[in-house]
N, CA, C and O atoms as a Maestro MAE file, in Angstrom:
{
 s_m_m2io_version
 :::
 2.0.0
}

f_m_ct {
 s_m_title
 :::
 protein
 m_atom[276] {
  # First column is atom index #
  i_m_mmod_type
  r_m_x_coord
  r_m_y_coord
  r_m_z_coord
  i_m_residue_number
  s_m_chain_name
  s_m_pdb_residue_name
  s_m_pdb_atom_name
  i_m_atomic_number
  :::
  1 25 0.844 -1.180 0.000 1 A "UNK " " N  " 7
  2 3 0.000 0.000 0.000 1 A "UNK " " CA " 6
  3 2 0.889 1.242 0.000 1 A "UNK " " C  " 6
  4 15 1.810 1.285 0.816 1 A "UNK " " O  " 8
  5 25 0.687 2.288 -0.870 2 A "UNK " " N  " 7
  6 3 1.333 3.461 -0.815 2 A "UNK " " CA " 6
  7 2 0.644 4.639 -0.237 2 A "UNK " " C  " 6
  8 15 -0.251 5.324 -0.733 2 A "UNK " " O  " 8
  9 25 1.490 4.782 1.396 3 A "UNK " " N  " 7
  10 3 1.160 6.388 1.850 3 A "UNK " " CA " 6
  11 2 1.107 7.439 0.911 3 A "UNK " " C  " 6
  12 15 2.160 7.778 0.371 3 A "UNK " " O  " 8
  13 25 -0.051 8.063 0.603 4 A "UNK " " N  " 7
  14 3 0.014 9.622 0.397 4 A "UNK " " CA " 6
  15 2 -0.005 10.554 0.863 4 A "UNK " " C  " 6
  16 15 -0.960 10.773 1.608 4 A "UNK " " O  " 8
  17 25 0.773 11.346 0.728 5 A "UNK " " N  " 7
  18 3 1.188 12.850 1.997 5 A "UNK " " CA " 6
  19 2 -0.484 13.738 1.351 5 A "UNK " " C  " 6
  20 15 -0.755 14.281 0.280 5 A "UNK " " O  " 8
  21 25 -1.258 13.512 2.593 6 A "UNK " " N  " 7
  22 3 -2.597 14.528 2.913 6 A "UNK " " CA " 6
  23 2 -2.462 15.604 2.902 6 A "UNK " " C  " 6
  24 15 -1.676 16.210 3.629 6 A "UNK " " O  " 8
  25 25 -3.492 16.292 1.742 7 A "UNK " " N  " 7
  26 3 -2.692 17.757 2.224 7 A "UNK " " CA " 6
  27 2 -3.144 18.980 3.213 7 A "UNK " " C  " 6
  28 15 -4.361 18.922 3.385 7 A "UNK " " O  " 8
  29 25 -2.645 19.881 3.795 8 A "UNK " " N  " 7
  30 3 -3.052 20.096 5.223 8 A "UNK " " CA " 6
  31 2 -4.430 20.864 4.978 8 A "UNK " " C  " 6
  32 15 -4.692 21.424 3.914 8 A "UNK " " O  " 8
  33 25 -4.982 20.839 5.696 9 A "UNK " " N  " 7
  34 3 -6.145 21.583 6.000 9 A "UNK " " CA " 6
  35 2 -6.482 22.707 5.892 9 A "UNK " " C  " 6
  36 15 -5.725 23.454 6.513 9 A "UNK " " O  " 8
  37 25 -7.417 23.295 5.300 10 A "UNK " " N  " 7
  38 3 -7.154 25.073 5.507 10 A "UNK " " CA " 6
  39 2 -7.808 25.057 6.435 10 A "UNK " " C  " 6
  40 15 -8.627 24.143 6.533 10 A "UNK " " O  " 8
  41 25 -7.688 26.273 7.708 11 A "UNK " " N  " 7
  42 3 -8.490 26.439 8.364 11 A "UNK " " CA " 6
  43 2 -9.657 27.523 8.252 11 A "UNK " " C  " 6
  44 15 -9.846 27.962 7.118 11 A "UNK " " O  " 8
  45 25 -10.307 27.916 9.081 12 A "UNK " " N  " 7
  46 3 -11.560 28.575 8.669 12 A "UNK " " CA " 6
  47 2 -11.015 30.157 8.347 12 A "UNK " " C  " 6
  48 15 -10.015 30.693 8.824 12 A "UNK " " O  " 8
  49 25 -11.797 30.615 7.580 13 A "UNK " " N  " 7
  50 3 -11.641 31.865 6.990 13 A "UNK " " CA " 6
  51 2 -10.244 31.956 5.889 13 A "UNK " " C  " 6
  52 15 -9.966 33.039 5.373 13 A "UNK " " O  " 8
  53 25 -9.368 30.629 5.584 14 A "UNK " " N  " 7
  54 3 -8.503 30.962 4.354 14 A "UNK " " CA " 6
  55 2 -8.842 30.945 3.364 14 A "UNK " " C  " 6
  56 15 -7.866 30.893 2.616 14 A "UNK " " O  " 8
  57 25 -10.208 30.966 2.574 15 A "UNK " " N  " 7
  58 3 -10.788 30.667 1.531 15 A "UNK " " CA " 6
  59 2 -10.858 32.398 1.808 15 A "UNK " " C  " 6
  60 15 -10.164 33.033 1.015 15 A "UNK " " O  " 8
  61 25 -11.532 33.135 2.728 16 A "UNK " " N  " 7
  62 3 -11.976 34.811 2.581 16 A "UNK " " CA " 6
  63 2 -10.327 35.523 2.016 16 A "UNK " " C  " 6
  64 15 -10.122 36.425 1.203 16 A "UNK " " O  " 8
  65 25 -9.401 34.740 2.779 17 A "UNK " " N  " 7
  66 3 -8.114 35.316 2.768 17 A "UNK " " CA " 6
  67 2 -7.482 35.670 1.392 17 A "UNK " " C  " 6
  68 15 -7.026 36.625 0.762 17 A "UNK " " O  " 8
  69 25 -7.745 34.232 1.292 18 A "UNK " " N  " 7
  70 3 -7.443 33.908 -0.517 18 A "UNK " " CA " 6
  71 2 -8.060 35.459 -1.493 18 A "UNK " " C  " 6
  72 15 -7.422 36.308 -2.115 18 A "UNK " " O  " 8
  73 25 -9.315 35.318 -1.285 19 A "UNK " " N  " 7
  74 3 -10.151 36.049 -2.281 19 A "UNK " " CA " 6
  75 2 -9.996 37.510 -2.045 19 A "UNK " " C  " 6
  76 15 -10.132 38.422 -2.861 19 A "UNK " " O  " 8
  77 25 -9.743 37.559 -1.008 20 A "UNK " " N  " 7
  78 3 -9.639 39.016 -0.657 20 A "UNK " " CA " 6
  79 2 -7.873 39.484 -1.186 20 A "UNK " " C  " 6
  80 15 -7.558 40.670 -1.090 20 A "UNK " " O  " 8
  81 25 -6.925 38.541 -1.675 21 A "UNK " " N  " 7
  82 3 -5.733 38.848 -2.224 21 A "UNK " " CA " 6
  83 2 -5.824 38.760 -3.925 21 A "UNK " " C  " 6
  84 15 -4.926 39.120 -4.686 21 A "UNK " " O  " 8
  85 25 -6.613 38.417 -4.163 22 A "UNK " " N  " 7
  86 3 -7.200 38.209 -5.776 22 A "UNK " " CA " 6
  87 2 -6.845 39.445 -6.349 22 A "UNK " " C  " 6
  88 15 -7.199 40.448 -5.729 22 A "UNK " " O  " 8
  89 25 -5.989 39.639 -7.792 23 A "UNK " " N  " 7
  90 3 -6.052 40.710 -8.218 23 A "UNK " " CA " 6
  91 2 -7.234 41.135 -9.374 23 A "UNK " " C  " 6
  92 15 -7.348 40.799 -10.553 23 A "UNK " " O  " 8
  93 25 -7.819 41.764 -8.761 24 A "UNK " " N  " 7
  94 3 -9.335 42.071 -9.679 24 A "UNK " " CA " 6
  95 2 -9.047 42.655 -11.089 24 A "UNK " " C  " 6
  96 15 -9.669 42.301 -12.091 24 A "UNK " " O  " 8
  97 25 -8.108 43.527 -11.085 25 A "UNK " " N  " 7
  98 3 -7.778 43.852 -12.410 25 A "UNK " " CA " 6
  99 2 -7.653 42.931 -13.700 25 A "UNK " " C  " 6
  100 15 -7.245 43.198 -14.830 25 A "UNK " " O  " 8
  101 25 -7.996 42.110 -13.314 26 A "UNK " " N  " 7
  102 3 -7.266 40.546 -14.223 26 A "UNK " " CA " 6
  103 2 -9.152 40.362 -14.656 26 A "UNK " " C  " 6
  104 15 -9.306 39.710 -15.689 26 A "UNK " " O  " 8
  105 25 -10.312 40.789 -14.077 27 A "UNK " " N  " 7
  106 3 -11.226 40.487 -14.311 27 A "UNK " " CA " 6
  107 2 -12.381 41.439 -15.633 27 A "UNK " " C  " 6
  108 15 -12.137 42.629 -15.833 27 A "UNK " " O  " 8
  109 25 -13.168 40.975 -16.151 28 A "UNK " " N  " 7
  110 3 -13.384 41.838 -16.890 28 A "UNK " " CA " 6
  111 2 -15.031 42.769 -15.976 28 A "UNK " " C  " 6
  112 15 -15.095 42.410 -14.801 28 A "UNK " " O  " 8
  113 25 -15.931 43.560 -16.289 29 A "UNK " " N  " 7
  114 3 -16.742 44.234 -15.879 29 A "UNK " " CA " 6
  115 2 -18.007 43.250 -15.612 29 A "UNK " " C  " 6
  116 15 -18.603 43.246 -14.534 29 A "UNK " " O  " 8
  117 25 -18.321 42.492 -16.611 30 A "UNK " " N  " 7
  118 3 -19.330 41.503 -16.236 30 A "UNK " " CA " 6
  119 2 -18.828 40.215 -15.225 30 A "UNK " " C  " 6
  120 15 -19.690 39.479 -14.744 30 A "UNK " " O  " 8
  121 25 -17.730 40.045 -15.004 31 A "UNK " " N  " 7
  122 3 -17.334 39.244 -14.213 31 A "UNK " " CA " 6
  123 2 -17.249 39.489 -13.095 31 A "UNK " " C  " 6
  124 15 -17.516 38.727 -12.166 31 A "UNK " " O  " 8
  125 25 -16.667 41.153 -12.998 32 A "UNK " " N  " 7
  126 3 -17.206 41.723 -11.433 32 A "UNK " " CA " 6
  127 2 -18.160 42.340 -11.046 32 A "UNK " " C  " 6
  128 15 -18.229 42.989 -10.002 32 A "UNK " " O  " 8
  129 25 -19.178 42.160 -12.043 33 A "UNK " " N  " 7
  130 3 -20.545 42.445 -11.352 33 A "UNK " " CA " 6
  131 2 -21.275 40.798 -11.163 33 A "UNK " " C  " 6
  132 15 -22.395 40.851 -10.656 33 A "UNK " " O  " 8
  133 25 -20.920 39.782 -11.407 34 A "UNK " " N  " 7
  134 3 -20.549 38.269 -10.867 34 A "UNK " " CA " 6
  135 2 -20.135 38.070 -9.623 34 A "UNK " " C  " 6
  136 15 -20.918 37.612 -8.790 34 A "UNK " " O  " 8
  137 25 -19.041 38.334 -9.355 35 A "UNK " " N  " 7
  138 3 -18.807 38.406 -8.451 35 A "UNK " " CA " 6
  139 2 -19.399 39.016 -7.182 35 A "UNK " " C  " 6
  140 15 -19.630 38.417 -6.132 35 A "UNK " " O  " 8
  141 25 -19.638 40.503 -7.494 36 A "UNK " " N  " 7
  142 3 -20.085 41.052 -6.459 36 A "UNK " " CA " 6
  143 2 -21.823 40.442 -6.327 36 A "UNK " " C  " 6
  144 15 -22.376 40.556 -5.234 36 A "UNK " " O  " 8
  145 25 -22.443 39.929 -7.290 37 A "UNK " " N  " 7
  146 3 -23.631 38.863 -7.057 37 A "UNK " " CA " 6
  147 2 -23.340 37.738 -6.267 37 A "UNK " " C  " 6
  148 15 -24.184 37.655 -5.374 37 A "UNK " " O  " 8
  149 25 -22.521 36.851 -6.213 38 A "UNK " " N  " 7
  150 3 -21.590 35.709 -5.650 38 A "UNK " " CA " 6
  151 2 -21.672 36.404 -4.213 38 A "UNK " " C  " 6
  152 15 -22.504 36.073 -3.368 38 A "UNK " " O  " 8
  153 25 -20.876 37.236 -4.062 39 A "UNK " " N  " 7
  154 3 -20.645 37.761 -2.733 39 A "UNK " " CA " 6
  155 2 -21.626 38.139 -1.841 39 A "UNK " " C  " 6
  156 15 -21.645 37.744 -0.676 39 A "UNK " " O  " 8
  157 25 -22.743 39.156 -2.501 40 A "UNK " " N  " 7
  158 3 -24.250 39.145 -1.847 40 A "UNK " " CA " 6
  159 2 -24.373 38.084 -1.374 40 A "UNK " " C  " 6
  160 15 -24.229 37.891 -0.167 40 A "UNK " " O  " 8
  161 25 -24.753 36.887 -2.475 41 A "UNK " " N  " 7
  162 3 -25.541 35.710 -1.740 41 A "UNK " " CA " 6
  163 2 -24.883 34.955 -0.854 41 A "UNK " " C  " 6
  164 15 -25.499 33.994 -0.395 41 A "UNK " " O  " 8
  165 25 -23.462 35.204 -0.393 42 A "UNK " " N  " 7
  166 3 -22.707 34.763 0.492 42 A "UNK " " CA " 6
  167 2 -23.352 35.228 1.889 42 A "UNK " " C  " 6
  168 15 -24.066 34.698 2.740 42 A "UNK " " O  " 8
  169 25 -22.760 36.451 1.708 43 A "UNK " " N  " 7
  170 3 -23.091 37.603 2.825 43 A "UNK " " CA " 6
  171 2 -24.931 37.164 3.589 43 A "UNK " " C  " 6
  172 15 -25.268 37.051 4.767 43 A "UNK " " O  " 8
  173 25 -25.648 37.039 2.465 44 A "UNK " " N  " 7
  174 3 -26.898 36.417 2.988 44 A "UNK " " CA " 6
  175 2 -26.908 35.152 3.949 44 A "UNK " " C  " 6
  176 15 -27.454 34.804 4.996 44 A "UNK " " O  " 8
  177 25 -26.076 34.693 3.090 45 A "UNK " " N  " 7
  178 3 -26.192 32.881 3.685 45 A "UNK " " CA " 6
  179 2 -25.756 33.205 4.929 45 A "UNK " " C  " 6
  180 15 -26.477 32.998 5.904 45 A "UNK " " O  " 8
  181 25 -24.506 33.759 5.046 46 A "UNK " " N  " 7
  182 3 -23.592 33.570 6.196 46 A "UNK " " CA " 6
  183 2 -24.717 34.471 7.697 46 A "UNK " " C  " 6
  184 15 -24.821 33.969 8.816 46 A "UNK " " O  " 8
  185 25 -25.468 35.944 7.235 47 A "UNK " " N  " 7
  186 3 -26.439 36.155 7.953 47 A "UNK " " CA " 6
  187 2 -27.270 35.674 8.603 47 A "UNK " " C  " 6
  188 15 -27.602 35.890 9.769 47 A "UNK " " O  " 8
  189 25 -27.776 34.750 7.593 48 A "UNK " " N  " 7
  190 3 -29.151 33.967 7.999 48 A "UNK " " CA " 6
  191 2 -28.587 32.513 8.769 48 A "UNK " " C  " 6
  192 15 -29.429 31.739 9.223 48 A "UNK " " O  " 8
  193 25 -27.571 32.295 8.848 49 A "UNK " " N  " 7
  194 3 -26.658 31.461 9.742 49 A "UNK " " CA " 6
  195 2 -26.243 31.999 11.407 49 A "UNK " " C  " 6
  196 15 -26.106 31.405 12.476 49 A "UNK " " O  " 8
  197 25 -26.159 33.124 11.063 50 A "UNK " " N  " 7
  198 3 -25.884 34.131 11.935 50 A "UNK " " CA " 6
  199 2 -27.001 34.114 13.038 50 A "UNK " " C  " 6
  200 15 -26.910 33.865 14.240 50 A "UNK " " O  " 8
  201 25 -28.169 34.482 12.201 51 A "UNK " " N  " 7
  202 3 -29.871 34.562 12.761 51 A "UNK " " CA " 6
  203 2 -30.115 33.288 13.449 51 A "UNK " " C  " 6
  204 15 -30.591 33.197 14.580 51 A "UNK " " O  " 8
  205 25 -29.717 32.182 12.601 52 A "UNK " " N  " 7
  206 3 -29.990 31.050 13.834 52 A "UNK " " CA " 6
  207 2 -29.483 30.862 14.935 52 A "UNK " " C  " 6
  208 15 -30.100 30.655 15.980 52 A "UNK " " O  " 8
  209 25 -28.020 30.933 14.756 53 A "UNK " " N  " 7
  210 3 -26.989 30.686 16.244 53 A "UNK " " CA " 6
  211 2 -27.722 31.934 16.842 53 A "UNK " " C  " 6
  212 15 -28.572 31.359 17.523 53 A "UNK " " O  " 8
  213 25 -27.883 32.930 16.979 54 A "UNK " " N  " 7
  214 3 -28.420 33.992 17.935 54 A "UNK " " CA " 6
  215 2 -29.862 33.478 18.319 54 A "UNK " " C  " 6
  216 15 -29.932 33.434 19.548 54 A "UNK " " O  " 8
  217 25 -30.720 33.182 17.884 55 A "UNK " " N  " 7
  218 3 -32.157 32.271 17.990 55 A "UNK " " CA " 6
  219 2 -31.656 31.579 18.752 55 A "UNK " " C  " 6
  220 15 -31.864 32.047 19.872 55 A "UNK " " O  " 8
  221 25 -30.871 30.356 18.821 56 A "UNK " " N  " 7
  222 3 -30.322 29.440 19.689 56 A "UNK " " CA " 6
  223 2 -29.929 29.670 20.879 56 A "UNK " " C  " 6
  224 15 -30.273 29.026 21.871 56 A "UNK " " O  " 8
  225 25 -28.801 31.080 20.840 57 A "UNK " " N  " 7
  226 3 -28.861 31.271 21.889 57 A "UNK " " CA " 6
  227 2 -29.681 31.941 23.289 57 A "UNK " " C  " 6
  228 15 -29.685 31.767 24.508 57 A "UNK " " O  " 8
  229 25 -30.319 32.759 22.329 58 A "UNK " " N  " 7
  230 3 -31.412 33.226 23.042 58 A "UNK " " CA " 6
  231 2 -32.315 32.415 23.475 58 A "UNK " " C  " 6
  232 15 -32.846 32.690 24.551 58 A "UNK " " O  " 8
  233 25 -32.644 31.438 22.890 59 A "UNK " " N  " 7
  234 3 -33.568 30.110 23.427 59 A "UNK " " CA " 6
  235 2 -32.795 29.711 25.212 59 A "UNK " " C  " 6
  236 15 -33.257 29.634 26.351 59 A "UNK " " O  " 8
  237 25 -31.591 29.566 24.659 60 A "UNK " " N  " 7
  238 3 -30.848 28.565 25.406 60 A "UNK " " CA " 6
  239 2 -30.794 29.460 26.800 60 A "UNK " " C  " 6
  240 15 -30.946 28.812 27.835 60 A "UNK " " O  " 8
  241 25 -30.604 30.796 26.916 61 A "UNK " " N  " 7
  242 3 -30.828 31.840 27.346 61 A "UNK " " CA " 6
  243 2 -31.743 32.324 28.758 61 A "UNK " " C  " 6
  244 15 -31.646 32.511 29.970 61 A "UNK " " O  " 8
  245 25 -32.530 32.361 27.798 62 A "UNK " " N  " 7
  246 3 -34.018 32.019 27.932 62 A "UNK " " CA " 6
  247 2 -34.109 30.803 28.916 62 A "UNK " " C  " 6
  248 15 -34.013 30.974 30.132 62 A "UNK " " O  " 8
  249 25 -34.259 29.824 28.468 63 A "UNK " " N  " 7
  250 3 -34.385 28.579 29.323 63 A "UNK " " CA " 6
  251 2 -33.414 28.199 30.304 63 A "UNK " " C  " 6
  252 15 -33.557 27.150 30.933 63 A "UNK " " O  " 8
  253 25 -32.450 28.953 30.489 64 A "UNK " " N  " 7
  254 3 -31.045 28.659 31.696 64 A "UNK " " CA " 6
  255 2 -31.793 29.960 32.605 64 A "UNK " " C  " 6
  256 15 -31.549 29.866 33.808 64 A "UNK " " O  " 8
  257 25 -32.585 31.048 32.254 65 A "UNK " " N  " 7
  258 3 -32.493 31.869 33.595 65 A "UNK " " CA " 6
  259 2 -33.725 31.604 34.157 65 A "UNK " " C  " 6
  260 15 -33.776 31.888 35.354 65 A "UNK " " O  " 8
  261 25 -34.999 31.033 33.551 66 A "UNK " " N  " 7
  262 3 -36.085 30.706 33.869 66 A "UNK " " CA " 6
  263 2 -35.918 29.602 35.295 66 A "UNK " " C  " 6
  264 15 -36.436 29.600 36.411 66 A "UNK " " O  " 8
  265 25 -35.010 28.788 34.661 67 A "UNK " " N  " 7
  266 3 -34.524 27.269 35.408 67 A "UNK " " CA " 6
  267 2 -33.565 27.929 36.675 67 A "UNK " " C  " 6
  268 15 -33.189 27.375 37.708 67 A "UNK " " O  " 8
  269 25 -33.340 29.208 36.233 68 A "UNK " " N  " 7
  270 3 -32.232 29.953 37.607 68 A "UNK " " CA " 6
  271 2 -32.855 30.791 38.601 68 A "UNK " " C  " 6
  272 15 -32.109 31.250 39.466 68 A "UNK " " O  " 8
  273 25 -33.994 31.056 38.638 69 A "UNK " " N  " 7
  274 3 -34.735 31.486 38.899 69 A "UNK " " CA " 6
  275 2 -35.429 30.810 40.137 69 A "UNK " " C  " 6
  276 15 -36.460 31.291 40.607 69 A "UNK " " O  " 8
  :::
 }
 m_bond[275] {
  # First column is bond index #
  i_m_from
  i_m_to
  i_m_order
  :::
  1 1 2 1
  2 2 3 1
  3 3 4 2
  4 3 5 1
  5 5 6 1
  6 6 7 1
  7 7 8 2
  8 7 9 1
  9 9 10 1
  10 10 11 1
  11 11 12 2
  12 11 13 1
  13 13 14 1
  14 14 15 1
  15 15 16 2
  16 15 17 1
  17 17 18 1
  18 18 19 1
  19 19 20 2
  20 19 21 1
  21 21 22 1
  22 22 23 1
  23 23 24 2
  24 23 25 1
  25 25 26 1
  26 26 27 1
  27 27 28 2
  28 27 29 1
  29 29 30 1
  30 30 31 1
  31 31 32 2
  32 31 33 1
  33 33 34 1
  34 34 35 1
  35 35 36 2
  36 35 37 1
  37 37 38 1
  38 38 39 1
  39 39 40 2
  40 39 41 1
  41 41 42 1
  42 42 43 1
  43 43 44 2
  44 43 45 1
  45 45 46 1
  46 46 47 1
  47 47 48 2
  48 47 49 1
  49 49 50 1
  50 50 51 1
  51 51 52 2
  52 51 53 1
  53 53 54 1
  54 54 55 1
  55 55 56 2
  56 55 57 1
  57 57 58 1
  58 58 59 1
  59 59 60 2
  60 59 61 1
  61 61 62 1
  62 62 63 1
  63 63 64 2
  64 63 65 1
  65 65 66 1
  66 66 67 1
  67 67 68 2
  68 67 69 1
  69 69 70 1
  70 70 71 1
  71 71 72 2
  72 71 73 1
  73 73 74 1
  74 74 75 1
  75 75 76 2
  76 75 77 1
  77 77 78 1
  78 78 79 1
  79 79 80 2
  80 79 81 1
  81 81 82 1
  82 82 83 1
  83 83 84 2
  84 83 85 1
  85 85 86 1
  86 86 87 1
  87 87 88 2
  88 87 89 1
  89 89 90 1
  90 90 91 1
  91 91 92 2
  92 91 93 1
  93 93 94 1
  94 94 95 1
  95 95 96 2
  96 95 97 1
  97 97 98 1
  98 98 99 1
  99 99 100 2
  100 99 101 1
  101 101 102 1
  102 102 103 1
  103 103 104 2
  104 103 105 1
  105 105 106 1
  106 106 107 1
  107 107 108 2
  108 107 109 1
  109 109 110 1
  110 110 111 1
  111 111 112 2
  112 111 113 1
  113 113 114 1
  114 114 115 1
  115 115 116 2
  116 115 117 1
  117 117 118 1
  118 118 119 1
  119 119 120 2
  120 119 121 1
  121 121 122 1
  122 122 123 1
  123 123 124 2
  124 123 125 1
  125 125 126 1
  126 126 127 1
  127 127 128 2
  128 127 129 1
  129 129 130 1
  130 130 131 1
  131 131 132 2
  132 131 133 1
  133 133 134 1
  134 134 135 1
  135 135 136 2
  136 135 137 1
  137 137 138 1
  138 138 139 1
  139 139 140 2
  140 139 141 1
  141 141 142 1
  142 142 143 1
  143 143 144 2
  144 143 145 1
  145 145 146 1
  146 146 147 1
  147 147 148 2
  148 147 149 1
  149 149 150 1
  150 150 151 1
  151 151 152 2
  152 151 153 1
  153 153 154 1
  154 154 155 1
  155 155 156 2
  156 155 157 1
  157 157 158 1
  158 158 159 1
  159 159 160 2
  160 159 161 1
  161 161 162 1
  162 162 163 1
  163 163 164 2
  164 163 165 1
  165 165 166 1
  166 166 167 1
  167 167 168 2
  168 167 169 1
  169 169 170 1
  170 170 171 1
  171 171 172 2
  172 171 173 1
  173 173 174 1
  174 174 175 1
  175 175 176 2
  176 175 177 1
  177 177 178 1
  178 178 179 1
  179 179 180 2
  180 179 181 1
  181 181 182 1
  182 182 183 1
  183 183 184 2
  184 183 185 1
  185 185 186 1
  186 186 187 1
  187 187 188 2
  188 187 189 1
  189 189 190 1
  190 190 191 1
  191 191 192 2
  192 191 193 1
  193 193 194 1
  194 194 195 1
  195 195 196 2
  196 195 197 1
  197 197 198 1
  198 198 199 1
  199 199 200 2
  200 199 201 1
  201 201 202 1
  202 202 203 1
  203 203 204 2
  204 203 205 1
  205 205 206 1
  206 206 207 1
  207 207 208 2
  208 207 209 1
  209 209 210 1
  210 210 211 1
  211 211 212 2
  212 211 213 1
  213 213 214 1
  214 214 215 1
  215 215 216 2
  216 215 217 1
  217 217 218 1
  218 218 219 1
  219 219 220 2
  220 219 221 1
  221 221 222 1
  222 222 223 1
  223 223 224 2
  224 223 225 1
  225 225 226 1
  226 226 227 1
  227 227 228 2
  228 227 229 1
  229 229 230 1
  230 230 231 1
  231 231 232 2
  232 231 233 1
  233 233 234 1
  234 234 235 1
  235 235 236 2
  236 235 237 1
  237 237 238 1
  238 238 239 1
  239 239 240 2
  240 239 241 1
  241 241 242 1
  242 242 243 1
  243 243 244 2
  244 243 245 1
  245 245 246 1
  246 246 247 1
  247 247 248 2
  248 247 249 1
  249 249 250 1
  250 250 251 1
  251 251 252 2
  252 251 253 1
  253 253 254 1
  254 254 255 1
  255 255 256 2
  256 255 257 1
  257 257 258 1
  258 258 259 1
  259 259 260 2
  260 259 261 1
  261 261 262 1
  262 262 263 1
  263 263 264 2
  264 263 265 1
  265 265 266 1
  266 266 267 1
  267 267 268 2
  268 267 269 1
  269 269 270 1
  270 270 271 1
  271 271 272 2
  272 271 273 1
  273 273 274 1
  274 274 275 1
  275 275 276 2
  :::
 }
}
């Protein structure tokens, strides 16, 4: 059996890192109005991700001071 060297992991946020070093000039006008569409629906997703963990915690919240009480 032949080991293959795994390759390491990115950790969270090196994908933003990446993109945010991108040289845009290399892009044409419809591609960065693509992009900046791409990026909206990011920005959404990552919000409405946002909205839940805060829901959660407020639940959780919620139900730890009731019980402290």
């Amino acid at each position: 059996m032949i080991d293959e060297v795994a390759e390491p992991r990115s950790s969270r946020g090196d994908a933003l890192r990446i993109l945010m070093l991108e040289d845009l000039e290399l892009y044409g006008h419809v591609e960065l109005e693509e992009r900046i569409d791409q990026l909206k629906s990011e920005i959404a997703r990552t919000e409405a991700q946002l909205q839940r963990k805060n829901a959660g915690r407020a639940a959780a919240d919620a139900f730890f001071s009731i019980r402290g009480e």
